[in-house]
C-alpha positions in Angstrom: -43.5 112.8 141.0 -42.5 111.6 144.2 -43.4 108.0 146.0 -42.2 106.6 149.3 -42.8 103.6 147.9 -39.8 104.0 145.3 -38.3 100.6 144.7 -41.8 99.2 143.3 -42.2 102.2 141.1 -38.3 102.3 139.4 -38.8 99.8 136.9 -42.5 100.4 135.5 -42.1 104.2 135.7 -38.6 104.2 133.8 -40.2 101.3 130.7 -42.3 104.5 130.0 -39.6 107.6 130.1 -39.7 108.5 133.6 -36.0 108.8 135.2 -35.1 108.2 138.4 -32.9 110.2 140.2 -31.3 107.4 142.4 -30.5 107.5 145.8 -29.7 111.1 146.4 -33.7 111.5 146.0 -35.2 108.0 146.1 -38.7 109.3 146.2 -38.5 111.4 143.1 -39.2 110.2 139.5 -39.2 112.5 136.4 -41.0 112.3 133.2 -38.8 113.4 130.2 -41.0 111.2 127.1 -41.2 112.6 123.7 -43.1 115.9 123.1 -43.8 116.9 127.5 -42.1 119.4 128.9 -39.6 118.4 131.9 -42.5 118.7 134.7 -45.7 117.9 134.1 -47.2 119.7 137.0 -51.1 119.9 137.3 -51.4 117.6 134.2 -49.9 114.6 135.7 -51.7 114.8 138.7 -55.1 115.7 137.0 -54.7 112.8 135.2 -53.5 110.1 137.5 -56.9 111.9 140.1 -58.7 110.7 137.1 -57.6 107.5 136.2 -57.7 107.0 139.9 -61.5 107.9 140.3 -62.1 105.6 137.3 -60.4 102.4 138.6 -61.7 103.6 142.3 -65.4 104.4 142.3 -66.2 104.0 146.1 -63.4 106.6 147.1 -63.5 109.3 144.4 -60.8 112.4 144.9 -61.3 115.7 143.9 -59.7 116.2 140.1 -58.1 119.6 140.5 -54.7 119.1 139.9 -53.2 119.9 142.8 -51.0 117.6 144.7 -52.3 117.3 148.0 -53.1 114.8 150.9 -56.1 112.7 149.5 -53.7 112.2 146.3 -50.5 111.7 147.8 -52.6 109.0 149.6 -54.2 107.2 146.7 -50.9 107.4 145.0 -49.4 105.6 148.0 -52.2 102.6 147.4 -52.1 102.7 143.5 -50.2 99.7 141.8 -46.7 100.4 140.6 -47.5 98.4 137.6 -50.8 100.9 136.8 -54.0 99.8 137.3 -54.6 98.0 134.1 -53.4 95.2 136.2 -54.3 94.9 139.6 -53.6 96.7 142.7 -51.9 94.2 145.2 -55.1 93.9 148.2 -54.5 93.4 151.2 -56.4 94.2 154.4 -53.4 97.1 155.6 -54.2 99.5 152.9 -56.4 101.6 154.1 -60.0 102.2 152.8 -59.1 99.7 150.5 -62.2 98.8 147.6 -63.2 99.2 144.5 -64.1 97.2 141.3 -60.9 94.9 142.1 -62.0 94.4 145.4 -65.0 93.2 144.3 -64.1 90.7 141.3 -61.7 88.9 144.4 -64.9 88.6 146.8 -66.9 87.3 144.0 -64.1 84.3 143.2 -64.3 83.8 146.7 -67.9 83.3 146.7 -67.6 81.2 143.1 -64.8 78.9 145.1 -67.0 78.7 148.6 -65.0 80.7 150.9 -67.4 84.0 150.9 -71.5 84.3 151.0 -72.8 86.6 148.1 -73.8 89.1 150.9 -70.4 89.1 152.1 -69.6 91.2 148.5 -69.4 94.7 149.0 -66.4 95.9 147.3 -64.6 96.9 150.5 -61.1 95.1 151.5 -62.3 93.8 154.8 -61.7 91.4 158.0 -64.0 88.7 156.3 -62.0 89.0 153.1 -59.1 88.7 154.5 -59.7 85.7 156.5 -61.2 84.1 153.0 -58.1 85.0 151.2 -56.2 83.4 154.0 -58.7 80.2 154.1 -58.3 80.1 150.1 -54.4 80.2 150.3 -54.4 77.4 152.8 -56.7 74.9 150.6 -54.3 76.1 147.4 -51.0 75.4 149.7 -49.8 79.2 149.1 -48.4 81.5 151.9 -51.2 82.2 154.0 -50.7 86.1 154.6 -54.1 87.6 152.9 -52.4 89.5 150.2 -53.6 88.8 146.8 -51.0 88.8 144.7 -50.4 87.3 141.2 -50.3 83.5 142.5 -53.7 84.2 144.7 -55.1 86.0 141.6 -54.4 83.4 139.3 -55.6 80.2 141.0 -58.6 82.2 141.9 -59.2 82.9 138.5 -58.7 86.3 137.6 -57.1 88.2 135.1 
């Protein structure tokens, strides 16, 4: 598997046997766990087109298995960490929505920084601005990413 975004990757691929090949090719990660053959091919890919479609019901991919530009895309947006946690939001990730998105605009509406019309699952300019407006009040960097900090004091898991 390959990622431009290595460095976020290293340490939550390689806790569940994927190597890293190291600076000679940054990008690319291996999977050697017990009982998988070297390269996982179509299966990986099928299965992270899945688990993406899951986690991402407003901007479904085709499941195919085949390693293309709509998945090299999502893979670029997907948390390092997986998604069993949440993906890091912020407004310069493109088409950026989902069930995540959501839950955040809803916290924003329970804390008085959003309408309940303004929900819509979409990552968007009046999102950001409450995320930013939210930091402020909750003295934390005001840069409209929610991260862990944001998450937390907004109340989500």
């Amino acid at each position: 598997m390959d990622t431009p975004d290595f460095q976020a990757w290293i340490s939550a691929l390689e806790n569940e046997g994927w190597d890293w090949f190291g600076n000679a090719d940054s990008v690319h990660f291996t999977y050697r766990g017990s009982g998988v053959r070297d390269d996982i091919g179509d299966i990986g890919v099928k299965a992270f087109q899945q688990l993406w479609n899951k986690n991402n019901p407003n901007d479904q991919i085709t499941v195919d298995g085949t390693f293309g530009p709509q998945t090299a895309a999502r893979l670029d947006m997907s948390p390092a960490e997986g998604f069993a946690t949440a993906r890091l939001l912020k407004l310069t990730n493109p088409n950026l929505q989902g069930e995540d998105v959501r839950k955040v605009q809803q916290a924003l509406v329970n804390a008085g920084f959003l309408n309940a019309t303004q929900i819509n699952s979409i990552y968007d300019d009046d999102t950001e601005s409450a995320v930013e407006k939210f930091q402020e009040q909750k003295g934390l960097s005001q840069d409209g990413v929610v991260g862990s900090q944001t998450r937390r004091l907004l109340g989500i898991s």
